[in-house]
Backbone as ProteinMPNN parsed JSONL, in Angstrom:
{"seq_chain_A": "XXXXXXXXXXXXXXXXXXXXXXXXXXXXXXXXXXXXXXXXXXXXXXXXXXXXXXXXXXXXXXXXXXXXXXXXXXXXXXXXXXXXXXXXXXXXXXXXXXXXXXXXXXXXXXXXXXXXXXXXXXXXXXXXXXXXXXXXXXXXXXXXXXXXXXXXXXXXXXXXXXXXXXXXXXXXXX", "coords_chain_A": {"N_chain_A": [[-8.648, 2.222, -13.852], [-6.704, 2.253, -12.223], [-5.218, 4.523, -13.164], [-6.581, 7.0, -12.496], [-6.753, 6.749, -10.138], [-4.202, 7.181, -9.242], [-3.743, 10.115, -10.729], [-5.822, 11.34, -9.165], [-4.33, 10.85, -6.105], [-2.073, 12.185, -6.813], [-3.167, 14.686, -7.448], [-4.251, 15.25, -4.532], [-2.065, 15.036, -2.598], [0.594, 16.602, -3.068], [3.242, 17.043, -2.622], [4.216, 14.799, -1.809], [6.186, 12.151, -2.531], [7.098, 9.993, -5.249], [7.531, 7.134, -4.607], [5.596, 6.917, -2.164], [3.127, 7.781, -2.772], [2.707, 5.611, -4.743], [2.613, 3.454, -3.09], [0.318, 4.133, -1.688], [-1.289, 4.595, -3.361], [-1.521, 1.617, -4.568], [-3.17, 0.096, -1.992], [-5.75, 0.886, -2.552], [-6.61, 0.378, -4.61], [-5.807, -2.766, -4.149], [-7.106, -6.351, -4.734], [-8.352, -6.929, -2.27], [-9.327, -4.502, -1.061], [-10.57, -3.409, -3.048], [-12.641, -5.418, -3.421], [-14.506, -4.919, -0.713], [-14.897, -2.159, -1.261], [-16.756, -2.844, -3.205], [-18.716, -4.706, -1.778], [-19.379, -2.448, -0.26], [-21.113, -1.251, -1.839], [-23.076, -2.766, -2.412], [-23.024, -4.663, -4.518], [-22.981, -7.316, -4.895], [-26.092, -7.91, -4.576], [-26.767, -6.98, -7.06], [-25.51, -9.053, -9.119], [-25.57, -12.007, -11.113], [-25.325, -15.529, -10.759], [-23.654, -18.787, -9.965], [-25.042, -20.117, -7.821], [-24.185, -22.992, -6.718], [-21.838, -23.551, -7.458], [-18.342, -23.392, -5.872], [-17.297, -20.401, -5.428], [-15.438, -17.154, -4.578], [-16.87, -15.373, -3.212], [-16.444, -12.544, -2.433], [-14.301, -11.789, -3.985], [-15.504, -11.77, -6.29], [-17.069, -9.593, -6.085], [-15.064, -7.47, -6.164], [-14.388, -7.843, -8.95], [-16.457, -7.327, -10.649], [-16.895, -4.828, -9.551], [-14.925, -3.635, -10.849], [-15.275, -4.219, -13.723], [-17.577, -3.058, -13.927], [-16.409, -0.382, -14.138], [-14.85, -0.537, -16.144], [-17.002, -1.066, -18.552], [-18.045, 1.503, -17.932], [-16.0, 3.158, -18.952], [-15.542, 2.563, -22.019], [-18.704, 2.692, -22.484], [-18.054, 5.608, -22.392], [-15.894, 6.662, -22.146], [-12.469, 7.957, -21.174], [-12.727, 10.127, -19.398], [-15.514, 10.06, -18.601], [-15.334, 7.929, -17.077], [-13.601, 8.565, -15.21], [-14.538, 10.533, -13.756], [-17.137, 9.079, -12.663], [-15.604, 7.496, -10.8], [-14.16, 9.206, -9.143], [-16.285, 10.546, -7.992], [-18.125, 8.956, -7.093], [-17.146, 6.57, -5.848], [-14.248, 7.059, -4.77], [-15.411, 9.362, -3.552], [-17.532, 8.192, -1.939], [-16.803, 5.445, -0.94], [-14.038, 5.386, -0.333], [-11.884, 5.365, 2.254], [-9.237, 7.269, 2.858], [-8.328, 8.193, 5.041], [-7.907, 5.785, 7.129], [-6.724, 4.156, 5.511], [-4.596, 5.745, 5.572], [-3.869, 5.451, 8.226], [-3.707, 2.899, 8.677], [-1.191, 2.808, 7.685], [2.13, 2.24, 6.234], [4.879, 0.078, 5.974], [7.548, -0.021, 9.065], [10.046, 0.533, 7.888], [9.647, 1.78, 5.299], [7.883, 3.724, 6.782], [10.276, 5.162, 8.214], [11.811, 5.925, 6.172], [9.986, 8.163, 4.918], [10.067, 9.787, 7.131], [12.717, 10.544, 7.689], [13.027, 11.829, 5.347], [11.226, 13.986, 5.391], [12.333, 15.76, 7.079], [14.558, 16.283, 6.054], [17.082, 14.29, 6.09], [19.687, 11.592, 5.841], [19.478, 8.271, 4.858], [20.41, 4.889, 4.946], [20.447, 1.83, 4.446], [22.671, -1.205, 6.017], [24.129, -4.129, 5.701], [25.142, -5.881, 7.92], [26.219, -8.336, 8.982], [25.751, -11.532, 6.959], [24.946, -14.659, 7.593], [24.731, -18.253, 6.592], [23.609, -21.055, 8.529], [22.687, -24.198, 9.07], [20.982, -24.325, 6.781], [19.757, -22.597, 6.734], [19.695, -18.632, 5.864], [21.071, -15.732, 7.469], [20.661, -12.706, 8.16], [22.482, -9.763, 9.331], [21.127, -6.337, 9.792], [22.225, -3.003, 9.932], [20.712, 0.507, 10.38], [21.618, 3.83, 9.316], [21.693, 6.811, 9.86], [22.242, 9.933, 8.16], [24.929, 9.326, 8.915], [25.083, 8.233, 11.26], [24.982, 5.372, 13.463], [21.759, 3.567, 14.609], [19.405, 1.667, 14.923], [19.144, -2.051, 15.178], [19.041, -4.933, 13.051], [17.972, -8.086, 12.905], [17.265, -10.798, 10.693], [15.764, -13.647, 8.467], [15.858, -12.978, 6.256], [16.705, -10.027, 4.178], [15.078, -8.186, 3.905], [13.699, -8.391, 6.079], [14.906, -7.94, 8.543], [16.002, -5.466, 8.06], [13.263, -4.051, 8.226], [13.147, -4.441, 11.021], [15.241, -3.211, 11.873], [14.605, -0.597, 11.263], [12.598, -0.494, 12.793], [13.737, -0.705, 15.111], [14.956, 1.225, 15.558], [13.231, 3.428, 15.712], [11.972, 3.131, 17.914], [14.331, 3.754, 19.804], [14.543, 6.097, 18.985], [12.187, 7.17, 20.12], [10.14, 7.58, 19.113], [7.974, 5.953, 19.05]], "CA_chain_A": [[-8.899, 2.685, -12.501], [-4.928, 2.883, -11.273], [-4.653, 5.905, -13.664], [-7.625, 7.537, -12.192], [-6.568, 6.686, -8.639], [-2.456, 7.821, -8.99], [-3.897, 11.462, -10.741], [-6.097, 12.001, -8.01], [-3.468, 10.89, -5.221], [-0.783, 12.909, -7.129], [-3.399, 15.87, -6.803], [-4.287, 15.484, -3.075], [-0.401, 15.131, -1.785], [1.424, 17.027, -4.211], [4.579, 16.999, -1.947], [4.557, 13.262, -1.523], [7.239, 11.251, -3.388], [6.204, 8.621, -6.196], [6.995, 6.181, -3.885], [5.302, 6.757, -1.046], [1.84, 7.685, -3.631], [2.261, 4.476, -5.697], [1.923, 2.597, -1.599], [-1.399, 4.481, -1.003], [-2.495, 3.546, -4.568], [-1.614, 0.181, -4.644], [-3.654, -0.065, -1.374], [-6.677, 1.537, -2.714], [-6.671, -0.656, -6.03], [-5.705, -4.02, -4.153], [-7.932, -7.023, -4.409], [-9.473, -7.153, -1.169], [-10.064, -3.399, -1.102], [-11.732, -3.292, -4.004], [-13.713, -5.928, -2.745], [-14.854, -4.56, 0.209], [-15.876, -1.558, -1.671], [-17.986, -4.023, -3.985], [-19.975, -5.352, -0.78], [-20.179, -1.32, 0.445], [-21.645, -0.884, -3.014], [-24.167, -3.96, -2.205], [-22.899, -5.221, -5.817], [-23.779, -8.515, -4.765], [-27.359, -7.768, -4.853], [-27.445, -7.268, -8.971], [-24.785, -9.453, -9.649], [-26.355, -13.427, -11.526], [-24.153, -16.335, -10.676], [-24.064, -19.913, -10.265], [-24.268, -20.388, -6.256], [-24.033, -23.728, -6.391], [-20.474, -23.551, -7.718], [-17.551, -22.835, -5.242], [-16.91, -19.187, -6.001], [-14.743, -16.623, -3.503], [-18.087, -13.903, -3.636], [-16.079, -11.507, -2.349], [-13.436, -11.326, -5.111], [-16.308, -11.645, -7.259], [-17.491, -8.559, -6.097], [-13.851, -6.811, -6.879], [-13.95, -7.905, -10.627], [-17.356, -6.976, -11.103], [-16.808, -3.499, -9.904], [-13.671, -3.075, -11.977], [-15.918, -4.454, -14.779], [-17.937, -1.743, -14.358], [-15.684, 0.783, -14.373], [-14.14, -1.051, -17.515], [-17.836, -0.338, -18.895], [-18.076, 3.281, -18.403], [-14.922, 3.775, -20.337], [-15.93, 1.448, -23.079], [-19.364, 3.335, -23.142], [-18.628, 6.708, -22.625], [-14.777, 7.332, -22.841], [-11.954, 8.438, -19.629], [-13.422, 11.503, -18.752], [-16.821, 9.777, -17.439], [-14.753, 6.828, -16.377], [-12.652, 9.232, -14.252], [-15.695, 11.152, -13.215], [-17.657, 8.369, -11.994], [-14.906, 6.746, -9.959], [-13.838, 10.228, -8.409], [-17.559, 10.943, -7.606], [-19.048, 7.845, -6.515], [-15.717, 5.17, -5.953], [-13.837, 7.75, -4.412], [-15.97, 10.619, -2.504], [-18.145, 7.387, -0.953], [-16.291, 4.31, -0.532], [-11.91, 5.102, 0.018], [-11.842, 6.156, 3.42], [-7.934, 7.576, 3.179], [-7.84, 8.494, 6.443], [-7.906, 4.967, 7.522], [-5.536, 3.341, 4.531], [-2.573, 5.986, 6.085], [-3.219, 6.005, 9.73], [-2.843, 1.474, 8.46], [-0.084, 3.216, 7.124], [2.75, 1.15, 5.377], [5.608, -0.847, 7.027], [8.107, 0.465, 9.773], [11.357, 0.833, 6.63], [8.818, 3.186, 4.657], [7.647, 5.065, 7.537], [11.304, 6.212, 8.529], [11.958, 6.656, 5.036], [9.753, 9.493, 5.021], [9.949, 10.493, 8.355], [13.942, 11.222, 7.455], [12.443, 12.514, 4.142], [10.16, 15.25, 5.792], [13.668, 16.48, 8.151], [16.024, 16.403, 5.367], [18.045, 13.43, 6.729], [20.275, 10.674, 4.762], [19.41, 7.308, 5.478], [20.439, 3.683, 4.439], [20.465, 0.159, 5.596], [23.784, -1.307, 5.957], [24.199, -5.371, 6.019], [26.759, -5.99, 9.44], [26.811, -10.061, 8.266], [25.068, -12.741, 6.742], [25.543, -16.073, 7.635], [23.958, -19.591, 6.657], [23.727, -21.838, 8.986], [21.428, -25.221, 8.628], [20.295, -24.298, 5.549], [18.868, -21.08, 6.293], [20.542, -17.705, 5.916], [20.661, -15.087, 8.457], [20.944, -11.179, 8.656], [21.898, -8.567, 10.494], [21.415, -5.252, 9.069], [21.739, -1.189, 11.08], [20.236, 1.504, 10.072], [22.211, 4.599, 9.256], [21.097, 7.766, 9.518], [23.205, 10.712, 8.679], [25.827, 8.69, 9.081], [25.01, 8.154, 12.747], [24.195, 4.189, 13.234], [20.558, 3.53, 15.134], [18.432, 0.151, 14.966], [19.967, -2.994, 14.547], [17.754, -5.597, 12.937], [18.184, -9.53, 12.233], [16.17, -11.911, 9.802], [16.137, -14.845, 8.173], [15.665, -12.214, 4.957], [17.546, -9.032, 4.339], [14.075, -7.054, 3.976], [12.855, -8.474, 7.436], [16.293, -7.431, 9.075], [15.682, -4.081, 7.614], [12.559, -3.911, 8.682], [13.243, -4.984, 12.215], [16.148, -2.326, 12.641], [13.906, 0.673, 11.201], [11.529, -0.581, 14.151], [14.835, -0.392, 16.741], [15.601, 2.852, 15.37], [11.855, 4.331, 15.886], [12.159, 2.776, 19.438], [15.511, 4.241, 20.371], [14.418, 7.855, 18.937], [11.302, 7.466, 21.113], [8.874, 7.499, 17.947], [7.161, 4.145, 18.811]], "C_chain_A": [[-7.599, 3.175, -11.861], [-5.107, 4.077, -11.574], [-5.463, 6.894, -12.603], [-7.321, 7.486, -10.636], [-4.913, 7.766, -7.948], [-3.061, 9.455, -9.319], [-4.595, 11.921, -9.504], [-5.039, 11.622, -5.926], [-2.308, 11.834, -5.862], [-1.455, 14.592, -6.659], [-3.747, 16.336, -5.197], [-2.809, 15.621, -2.382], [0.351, 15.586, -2.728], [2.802, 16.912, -3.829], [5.161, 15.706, -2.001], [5.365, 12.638, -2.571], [6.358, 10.357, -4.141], [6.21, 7.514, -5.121], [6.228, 5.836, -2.881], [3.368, 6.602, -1.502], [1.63, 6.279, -4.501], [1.904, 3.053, -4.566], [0.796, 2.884, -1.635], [-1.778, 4.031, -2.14], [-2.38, 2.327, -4.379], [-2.724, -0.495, -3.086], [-5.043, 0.209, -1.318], [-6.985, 0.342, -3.485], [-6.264, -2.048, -5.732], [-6.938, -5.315, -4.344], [-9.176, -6.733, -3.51], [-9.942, -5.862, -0.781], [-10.959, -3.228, -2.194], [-12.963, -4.272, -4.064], [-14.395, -5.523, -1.675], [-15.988, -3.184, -0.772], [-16.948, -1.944, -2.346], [-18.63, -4.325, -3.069], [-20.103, -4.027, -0.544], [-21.33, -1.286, -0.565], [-22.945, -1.756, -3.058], [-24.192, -4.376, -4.11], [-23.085, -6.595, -6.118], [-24.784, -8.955, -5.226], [-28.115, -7.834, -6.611], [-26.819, -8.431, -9.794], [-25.777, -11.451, -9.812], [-24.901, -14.047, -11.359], [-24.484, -17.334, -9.97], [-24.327, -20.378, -8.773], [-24.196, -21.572, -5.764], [-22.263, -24.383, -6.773], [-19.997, -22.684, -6.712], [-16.721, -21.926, -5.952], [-16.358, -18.317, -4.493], [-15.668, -15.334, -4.072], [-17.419, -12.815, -3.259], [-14.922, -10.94, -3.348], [-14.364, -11.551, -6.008], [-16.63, -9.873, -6.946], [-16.26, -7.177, -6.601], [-14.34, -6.849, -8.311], [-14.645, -7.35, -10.579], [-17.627, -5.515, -10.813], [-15.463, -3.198, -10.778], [-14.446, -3.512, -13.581], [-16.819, -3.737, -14.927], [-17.679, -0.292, -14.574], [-15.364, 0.898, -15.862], [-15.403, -0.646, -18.588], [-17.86, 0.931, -19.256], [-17.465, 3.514, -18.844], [-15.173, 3.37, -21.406], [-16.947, 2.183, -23.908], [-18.673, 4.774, -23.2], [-16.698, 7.375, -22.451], [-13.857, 7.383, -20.848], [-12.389, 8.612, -18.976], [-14.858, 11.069, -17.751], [-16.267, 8.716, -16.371], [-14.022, 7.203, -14.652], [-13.56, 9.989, -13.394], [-16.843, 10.289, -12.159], [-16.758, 7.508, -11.14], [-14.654, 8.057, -8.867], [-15.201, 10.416, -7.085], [-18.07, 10.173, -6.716], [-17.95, 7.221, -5.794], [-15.406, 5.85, -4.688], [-14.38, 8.085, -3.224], [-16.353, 9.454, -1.504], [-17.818, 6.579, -0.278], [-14.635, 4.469, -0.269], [-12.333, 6.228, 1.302], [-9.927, 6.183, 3.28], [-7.425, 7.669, 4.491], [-7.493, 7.107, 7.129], [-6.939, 4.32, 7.012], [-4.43, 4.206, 5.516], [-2.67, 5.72, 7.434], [-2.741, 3.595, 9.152], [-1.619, 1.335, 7.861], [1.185, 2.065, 7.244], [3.721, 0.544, 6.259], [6.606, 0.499, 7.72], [9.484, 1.188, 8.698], [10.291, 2.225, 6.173], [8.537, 4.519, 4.983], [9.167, 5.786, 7.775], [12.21, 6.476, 7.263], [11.36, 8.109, 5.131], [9.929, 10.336, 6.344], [11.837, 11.129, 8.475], [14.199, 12.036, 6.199], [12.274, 13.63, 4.632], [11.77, 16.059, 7.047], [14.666, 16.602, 7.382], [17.195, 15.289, 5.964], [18.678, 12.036, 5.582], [19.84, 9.424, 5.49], [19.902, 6.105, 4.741], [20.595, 2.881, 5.732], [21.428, -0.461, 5.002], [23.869, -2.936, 6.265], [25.421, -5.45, 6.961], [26.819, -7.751, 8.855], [25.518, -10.764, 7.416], [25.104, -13.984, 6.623], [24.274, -17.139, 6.967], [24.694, -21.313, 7.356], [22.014, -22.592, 8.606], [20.457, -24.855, 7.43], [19.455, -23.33, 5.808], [20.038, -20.193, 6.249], [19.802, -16.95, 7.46], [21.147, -13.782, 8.209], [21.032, -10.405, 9.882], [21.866, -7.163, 9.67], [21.14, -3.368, 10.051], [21.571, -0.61, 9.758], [20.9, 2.565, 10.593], [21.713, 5.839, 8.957], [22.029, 9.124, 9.783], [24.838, 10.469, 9.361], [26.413, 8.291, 10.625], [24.539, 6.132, 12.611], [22.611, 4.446, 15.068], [20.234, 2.26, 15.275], [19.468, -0.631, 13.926], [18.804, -3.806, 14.5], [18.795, -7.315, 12.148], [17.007, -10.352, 12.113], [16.702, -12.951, 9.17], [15.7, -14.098, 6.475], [16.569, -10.971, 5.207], [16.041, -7.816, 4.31], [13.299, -7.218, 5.308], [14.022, -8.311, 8.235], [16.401, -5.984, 9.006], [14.584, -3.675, 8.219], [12.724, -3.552, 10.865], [14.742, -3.843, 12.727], [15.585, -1.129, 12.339], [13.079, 0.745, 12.392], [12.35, -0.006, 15.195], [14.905, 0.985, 16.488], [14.171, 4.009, 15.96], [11.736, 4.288, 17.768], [13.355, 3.769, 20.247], [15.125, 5.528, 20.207], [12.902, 8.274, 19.546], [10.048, 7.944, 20.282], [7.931, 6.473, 17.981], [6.327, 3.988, 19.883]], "O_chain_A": [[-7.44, 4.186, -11.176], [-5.198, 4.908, -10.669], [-4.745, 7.572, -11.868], [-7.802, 8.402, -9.97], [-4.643, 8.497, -6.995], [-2.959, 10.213, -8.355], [-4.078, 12.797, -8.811], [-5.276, 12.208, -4.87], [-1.531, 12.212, -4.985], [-0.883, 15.441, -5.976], [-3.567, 17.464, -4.738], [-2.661, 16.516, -1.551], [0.893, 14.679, -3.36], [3.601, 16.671, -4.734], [6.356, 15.488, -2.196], [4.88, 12.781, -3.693], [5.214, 10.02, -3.836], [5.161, 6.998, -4.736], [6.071, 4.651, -2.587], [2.547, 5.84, -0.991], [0.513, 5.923, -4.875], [1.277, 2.034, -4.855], [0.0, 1.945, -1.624], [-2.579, 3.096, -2.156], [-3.395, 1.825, -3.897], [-3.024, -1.682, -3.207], [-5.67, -0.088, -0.301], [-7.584, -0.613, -2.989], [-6.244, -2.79, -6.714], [-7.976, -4.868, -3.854], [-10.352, -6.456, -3.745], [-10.988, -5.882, -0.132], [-12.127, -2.876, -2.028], [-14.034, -4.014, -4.612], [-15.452, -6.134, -1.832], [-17.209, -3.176, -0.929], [-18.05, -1.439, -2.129], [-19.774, -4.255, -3.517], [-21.326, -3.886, -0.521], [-22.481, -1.293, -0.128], [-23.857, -1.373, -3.791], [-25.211, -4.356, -4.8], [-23.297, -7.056, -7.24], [-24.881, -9.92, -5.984], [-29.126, -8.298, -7.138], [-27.304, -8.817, -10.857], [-26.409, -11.977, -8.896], [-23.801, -13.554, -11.609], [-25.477, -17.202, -9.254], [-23.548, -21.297, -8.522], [-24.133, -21.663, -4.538], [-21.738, -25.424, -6.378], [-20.554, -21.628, -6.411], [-15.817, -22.193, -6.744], [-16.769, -18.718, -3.404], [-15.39, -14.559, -4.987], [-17.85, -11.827, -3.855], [-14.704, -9.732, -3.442], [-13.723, -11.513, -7.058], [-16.302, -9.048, -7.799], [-16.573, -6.173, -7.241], [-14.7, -5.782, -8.809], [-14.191, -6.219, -10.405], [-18.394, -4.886, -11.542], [-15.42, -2.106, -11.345], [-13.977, -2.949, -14.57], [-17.139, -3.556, -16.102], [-18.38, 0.628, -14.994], [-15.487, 1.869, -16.609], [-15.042, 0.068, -19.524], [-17.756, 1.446, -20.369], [-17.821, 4.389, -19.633], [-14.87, 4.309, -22.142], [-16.845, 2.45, -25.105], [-18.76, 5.207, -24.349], [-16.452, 8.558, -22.688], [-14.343, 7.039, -19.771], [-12.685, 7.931, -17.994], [-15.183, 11.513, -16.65], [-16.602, 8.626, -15.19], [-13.937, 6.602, -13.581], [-13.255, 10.047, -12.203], [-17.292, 10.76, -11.114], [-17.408, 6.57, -10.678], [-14.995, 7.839, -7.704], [-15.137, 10.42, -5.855], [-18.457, 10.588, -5.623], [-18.036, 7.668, -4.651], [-15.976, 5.533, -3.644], [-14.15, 7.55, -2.14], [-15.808, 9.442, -0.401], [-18.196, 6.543, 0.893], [-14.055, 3.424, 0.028], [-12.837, 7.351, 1.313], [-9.325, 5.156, 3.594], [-6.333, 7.298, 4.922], [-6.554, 7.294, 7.903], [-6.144, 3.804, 7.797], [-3.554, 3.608, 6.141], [-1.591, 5.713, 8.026], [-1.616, 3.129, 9.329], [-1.033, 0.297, 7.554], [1.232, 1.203, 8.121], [3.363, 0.479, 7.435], [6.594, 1.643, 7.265], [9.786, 2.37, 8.865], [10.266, 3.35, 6.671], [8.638, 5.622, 4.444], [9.233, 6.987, 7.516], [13.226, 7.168, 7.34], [12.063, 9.091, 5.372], [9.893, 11.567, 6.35], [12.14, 12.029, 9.258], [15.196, 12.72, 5.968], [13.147, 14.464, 4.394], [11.561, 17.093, 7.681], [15.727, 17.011, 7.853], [18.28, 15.787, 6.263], [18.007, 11.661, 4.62], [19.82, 9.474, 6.72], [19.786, 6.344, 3.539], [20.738, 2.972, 6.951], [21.458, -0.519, 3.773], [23.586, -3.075, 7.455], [26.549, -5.071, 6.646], [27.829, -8.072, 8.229], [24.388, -10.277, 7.424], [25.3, -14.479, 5.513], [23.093, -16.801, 6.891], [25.547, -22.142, 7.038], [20.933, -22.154, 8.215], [19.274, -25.183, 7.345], [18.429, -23.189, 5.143], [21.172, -20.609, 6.486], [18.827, -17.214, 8.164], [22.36, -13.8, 7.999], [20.33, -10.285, 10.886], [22.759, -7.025, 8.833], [20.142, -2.863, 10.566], [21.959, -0.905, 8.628], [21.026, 2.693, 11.811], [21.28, 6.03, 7.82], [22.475, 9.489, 10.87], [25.58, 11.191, 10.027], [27.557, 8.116, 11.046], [23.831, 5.735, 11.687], [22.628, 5.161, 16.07], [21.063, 1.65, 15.951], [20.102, -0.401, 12.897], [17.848, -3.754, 15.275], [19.724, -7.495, 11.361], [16.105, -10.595, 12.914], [17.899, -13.231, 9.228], [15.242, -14.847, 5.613], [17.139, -10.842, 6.29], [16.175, -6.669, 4.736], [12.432, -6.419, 5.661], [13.755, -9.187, 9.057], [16.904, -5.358, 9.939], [14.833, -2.721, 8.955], [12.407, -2.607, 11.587], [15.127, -3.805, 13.895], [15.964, -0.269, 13.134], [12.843, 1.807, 12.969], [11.997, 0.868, 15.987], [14.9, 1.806, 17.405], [14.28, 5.119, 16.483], [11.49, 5.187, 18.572], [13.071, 4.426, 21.248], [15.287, 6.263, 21.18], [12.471, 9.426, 19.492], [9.118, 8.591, 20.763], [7.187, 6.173, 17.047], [5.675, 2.952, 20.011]]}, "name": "protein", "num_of_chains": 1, "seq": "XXXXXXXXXXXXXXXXXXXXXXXXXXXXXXXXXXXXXXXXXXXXXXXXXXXXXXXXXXXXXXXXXXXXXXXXXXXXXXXXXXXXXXXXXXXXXXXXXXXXXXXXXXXXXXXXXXXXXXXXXXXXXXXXXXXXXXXXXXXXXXXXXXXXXXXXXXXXXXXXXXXXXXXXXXXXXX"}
């Protein structure tokens, strides 16, 4: 199913970077999306199972559509595999429009958003201390070698995070 999901995201955004296409797939193909599409699918309804055993029915309903996907390749090869996910999977159940506008974290977005302007960007650690047995960050965001959003965490990717946010704030994007 990934394969089948990355070719047709590689052909809808052809411009889009791997990384920014292997976010929207991995969001298509997660667990609980592919569960969800399993209850649109009312896969419930055919599916036999024990209901007196504590089972999580809605990740049941994930496997059991990836187990039928796993099927159609099995019987009838890629090509239908890829055909019936495009057709049905696809056209009926991935609302895209909805996965980007839930679009990915605040770092990502001004990744591309200094992507799409031609702009240099990194994230620059200003300290990191540990006190009481935690650590602490601070980390700015450099853009163009201009500094912007300053961000501190008790992680270096939530410090990052948290100064791509200042930076979206300060340039009046937020």
């Amino acid at each position: 199913m990934d394969a089948v999901i990355a070719e047709y995201l590689f052909s809808k955004f052809p411009k889009e970077d791997e990384g920014y296409l292997t976010k929207i797939k991995s969001k298509i193909v997660n667990r609980k999306n592919l569960s969800d599409i399993g209850n649109e699918m009312k896969i419930r309804d055919i599916l036999i199972f024990n209901e007196s055993r504590t089972i999580n029915i809605n990740s049941l309903e994930g496997n059991a559509l990836e187990a039928i996907i796993g099927a159609i390749y099995l019987d009838g090869g890629f090509e239908k595999a890829r055909l019936s996910i495009n057709n049905y999977v696809i056209r009926n159940h991935v609302n895209l429009t909805k996965l980007l506008e839930e679009e990915i974290d605040f770092k990502s977005k001004l990744f591309i958003w200094c992507q799409k302007r031609k702009l240099t960007i990194e994230f620059i650690v200003i300290s990191e201390t540990h006190e009481n047995g935690q650590w602490l960050y601070s980390v700015k965001a450099v853009i163009n070698n201009l500094q912007y959003g300053i961000g501190i965490g008790q992680s270096k990717k939530v410090a990052e995070q948290e100064a791509a946010k200042e930076t979206f704030q300060i340039m009046g994007e937020l």
